[in-house]
N, C-alpha and C positions, 0 to 999 in steps of 0.2 A: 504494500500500500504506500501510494506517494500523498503528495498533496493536494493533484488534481485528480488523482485517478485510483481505483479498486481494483486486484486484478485477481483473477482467479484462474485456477489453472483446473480443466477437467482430462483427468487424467484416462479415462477409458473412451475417452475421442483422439486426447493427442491435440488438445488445441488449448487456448487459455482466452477469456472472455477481458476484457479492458472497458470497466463501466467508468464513464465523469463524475464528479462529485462534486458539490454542492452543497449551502450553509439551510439553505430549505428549499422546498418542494413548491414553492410560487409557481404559475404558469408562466413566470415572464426566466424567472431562471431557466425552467427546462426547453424553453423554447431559445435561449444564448444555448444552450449545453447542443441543441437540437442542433444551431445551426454550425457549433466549432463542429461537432462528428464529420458535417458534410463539409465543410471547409476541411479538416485534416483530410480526406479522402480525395480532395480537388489536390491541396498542397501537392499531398505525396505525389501525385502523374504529372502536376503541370510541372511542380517547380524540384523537389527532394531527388526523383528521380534524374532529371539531366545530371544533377552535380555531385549525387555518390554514385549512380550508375545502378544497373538491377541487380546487381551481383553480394551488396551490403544487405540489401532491402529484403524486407519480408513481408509477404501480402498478404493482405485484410481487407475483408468486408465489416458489412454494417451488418449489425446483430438486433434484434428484436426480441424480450421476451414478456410474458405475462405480466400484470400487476400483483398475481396471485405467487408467479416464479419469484419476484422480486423480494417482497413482504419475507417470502422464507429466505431467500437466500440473504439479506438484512437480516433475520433473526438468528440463522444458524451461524453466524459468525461475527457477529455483538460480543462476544466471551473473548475472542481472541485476538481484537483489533487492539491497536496501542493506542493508550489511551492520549497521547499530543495529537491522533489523530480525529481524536472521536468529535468536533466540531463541524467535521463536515459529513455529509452519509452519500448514498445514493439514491435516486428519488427518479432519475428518469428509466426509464426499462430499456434504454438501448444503448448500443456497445459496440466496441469494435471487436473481430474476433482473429484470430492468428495465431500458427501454429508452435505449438508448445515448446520455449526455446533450450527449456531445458532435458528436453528427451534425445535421445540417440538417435528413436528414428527418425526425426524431424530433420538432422543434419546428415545422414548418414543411410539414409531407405536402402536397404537391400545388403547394405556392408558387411561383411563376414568379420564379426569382433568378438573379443575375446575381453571376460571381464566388463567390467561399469565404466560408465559414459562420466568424465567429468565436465559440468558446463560452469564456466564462471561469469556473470554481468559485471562490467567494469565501468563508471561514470570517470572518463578522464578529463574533463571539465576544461578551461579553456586552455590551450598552448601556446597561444601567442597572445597578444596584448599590444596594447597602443597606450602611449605613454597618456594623451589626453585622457584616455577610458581608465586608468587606472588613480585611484586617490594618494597611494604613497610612492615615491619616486622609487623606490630597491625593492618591496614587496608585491608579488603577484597579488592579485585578485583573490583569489583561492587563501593563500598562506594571512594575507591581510583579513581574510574572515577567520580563518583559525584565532586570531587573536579575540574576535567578539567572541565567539563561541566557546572559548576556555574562559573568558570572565561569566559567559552565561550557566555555563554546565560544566565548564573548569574537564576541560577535555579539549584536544589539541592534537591534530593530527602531523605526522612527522612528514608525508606525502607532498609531493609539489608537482602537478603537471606538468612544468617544463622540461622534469628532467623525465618524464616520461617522454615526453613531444623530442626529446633531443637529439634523437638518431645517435649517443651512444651506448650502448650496449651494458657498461659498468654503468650507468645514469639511469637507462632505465629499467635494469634489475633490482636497483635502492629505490626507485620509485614503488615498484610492484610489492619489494621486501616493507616498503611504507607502508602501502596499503592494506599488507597483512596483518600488520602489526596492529593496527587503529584502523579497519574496516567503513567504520561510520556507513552510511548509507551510498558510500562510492563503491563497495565491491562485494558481491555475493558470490561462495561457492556453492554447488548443488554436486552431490552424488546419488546419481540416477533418480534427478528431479527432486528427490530434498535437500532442504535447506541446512547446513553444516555447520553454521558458528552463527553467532550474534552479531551484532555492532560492535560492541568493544573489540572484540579479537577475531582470529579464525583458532587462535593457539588451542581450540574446545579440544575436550577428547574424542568428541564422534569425529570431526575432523581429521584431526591427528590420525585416528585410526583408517580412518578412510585411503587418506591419501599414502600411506605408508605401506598399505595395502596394498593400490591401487599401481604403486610405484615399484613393487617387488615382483625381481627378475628370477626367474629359474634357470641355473644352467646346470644343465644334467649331468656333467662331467665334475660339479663337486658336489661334497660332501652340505654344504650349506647354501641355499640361496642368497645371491649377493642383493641388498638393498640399500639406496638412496634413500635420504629423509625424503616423505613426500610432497613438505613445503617447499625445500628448494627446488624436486624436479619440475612442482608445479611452475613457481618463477620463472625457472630456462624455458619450460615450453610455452609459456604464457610472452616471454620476452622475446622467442624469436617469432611466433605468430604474428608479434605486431610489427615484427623490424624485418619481415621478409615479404618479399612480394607475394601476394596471395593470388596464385593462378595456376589453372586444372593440372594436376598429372605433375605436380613438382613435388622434389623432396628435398628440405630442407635438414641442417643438422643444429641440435643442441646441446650445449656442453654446460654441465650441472656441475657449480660450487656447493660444496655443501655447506658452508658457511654463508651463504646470500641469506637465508631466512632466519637466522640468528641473530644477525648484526645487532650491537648494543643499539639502543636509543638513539644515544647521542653518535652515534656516526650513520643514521638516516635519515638526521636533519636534512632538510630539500635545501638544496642550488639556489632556487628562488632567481630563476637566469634569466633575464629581458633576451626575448628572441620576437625579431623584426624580420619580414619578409624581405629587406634587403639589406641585412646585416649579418653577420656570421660570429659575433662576439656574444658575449652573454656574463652577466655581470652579478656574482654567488652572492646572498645573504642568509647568516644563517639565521633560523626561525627562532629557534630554543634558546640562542643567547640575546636577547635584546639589550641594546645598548652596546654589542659587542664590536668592534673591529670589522670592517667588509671585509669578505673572503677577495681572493685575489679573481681578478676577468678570467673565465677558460673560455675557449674557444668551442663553436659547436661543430662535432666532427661529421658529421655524419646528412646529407640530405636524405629525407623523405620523398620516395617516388609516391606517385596516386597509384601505383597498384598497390602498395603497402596501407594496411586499413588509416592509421595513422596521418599517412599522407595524405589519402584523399580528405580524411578531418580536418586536419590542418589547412588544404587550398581552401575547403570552403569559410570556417572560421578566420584567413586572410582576406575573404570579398570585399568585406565593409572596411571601410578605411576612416570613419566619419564617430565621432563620441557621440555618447548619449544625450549631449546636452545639442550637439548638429542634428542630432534624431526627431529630437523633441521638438527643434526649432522646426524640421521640416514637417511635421505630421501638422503644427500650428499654422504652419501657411497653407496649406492643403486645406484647411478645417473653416480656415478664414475664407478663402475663395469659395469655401460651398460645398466641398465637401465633408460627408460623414464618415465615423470611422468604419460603418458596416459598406458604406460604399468605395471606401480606399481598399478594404479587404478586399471586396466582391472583387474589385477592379485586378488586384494583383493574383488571387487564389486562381481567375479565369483568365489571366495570361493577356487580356485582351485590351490593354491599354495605348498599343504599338503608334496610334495614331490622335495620342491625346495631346491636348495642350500640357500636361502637367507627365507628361514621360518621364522627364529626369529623373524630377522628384519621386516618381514611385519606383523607379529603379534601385534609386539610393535607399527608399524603406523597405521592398524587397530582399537588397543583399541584405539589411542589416538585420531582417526577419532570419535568413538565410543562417549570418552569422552565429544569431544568439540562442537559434534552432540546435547548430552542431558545438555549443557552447555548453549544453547539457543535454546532451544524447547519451544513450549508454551503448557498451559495446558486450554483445553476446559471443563470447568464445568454448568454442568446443571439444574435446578431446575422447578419444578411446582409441582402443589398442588394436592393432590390425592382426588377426590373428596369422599364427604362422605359416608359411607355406613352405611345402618342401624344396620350390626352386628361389628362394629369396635369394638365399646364401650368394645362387649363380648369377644371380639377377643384376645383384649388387657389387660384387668382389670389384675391385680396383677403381670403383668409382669415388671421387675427390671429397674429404669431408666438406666443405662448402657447399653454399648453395647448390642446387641441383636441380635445375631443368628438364621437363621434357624428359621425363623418364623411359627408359625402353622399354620398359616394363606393363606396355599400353594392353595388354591383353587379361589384366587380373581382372577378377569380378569384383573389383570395389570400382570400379572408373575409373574416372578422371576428379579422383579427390587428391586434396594435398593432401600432404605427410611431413611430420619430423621423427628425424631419428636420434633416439636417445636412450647413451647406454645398452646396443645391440637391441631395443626395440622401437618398432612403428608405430607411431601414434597419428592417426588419421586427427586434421582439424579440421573446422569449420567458422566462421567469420560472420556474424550479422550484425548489422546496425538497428538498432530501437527507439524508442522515445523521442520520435522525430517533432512533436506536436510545435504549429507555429506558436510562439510567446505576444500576446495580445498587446497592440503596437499601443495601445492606454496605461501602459504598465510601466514605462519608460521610468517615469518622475517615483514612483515607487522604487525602483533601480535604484536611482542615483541617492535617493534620500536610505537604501540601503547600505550602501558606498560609504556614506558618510559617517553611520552606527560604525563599521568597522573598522573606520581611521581614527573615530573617536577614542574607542573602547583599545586601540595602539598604541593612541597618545596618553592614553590614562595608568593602560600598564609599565611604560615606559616611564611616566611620571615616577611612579608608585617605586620603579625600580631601579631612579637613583637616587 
């Protein structure tokens, strides 16, 4: 459950329902809720799909059910919702519906596997920044709300999207090892569709167990199966997923420290790196010492191509080049000439403004829809284990540990799925994008007047702590 949205997953279809939520049941709410469903459904073909491509994306309809379905399905899950959420419910009966992302066969239909499917949701939230968009000159977006958020509920995540975003490879394994660490609502594991740890940590023991499991190798020639922790194998596969090109019939390699998911604390402080679409420097602060000394400039080594899921987030959260308060100014001259905000929507959702007077301007509120769309997207990653075959061995012998193209190997009955290989096994992946919904161009001033709570609540602990 988020803030806008309920979601259910029904497990003997294979599919999960995604109902809107709401402070009441008014006709004039469910009739906005009515019309975002058809608007996100316009979004995704006119505008989401050009710019991640159909390859991220997962298809949904529109869902309808009873008033009498809803009432139960409200009632039977009242007991187990969290209660910061219970302010809002659902009240309209319809939904969007798409398939279950945490199941095997959803990524996987027909795959011959061995062993449980692990699926992870990862929100990596924004990667680049504009110096104007952002409130304090060293601290990302993200890391600058860490600061409100540990004075509100004094929790504080060590996590910093840039050094995910950073194409290198020791940057964004500390990211990932972040985000295991202090989960919060950016990162969920699932083993074979359930849920494995909490917010605070993934450190649980169903977890633990799961993945250590999940991660043990059998070789028949000894006496004992050899096993990896299975936090860190998670990491390497989860780190070269996003740092590799994702395209059919490849197989990529991962190379597991076992120390990545250990790291103390204090050395998976975030970089906290200003990264500009034409700049290549990046400039460390660290989060947990306030007041302390800037880390010294490192360089960002590594581009992101758009076949890399990463990549293509990053060009689209690059479109908007304009602040929120350029945002704001533009949606007010549009509003002054005449139009409404449900007619700026209609205008942009329908693509169909090619020959308006007001073109630019909706172009520029477009991208920045665009922007702050893949600014909180989430990313579904997949994994299971390709079960053995007897010609692997042959298949593979002398081929480079590095990336790997275009495999010869085009005749197995799993397709044309990707693969990594780690620690002498296959692990088939899989890649989708989620949470695409546009962010309602009214919301803007609410934004910035959020910006501003978490420079305050900076400068307060910063106070306090000299």
């Amino acid at each position: 459950e988020g803030n806008a949205n309920l979601v259910i997953a029904i497990k003997e279809e294979n599919v999960i329902i995604r109902l809107p939520k709401s402070e009441n049941s008014s006709d004039i709410e469910n009739l906005n809720l009515e019309v975002k469903l058809q608007n996100m459904m316009l979004y995704t073909e006119r505008i989401l799909k050009p710019a991640f491509g159909d390859k991220f994306l997962v298809p949904h309809s529109l869902l309808s059910i009873s008033s009498h379905q809803l009432q139960c399905l409200r009632e039977g899950i009242r007991g187990v919702r969290p209660a910061k959420r219970l302010h809002k419910d659902v009240y309209l009966p319809r939904g969007l519906m798409m398939p279950d992302l945490t199941s095997a066969i959803t990524h996987f239909p027909g795959a011959d596997l061995s062993g449980g499917c692990i699926s992870v949701e990862l929100k990596p939230k924004a990667g680049i920044i504009l110096p104007s968009n952002c409130p304090h000159p060293e601290l990302c977006n993200f890391c600058l709300k860490q600061h409100y958020k540990y004075s509100a509920e004094h929790e504080r995540s060590p996590y910093c999207p840039l050094d995910l975003f950073s194409g290198d490879m020791s940057r964004v394994k500390k990211a990932i090892a972040a985000l295991m660490h202090s989960p919060q609502n950016n990162l969920r594991i699932f083993g074979d569709g359930k849920l494995l740890h909490d917010e605070s940590t993934t450190r649980t023991q169903h977890c633990d167990n799961f993945l250590n499991l999940w991660t043990t190798i059998h070789q028949p020639d000894c006496k004992d199966s050899w096993r990896t922790d299975g936090q860190s194998g998670l990491v390497s596969l989860l780190a070269t997923a996003l740092t590799a090109p994702y395209l059919p019939n490849s197989l990529h390699n991962a190379d597991v420290d076992s120390r990545t998911s250990n790291v103390e604390k204090k050395k998976l402080r975030p970089s906290c790196s200003r990264i500009s679409k034409n700049s290549t420097s990046s400039c460390d602060k660290s989060l947990t010492e306030i007041g302390a000394k800037k880390r010294k400039c490192t360089k960002k080594e590594e581009k992101l191509e758009s076949d890399f899921v990463l990549g293509r987030i990053l060009d689209v959260q690059s479109i908007n080049s304009h602040s929120d308060h350029d945002i704001k100014g533009v949606l007010q001259d549009l509003m002054n000439e005449g139009l409404s905000e449900a007619e700026i929507n209609n205008l942009i959702f329908h693509h169909c403004y090619q020959t308006s007077p007001h073109k630019e301007k909706l172009d520029r509120l477009r991208d920045y829809m665009l922007h702050t769309t893949a600014q909180d997207l989430s990313i579904f990653i997949a994994f299971a284990k390709e079960k053995a075959r007897e010609n692997r061995s042959a298949d593979t012998t002398g081929l480079p540990t590095k990336t790997r193209e275009n495999m010869s190997d085009r005749n197995c009955e799993n397709g044309d799925l990707s693969r990594i290989e780690m620690n002498g096994e296959v692990y088939l992946f899989s890649i989708k994008i989620v949470d695409l919904d546009p962010k309602p161009l009214s919301s803007i001033q609410k934004k910035i007047d959020k910006k501003q709570k978490w420079l305050e609540a900076y400068n307060n602990q910063t106070k306090n702590d000299s």
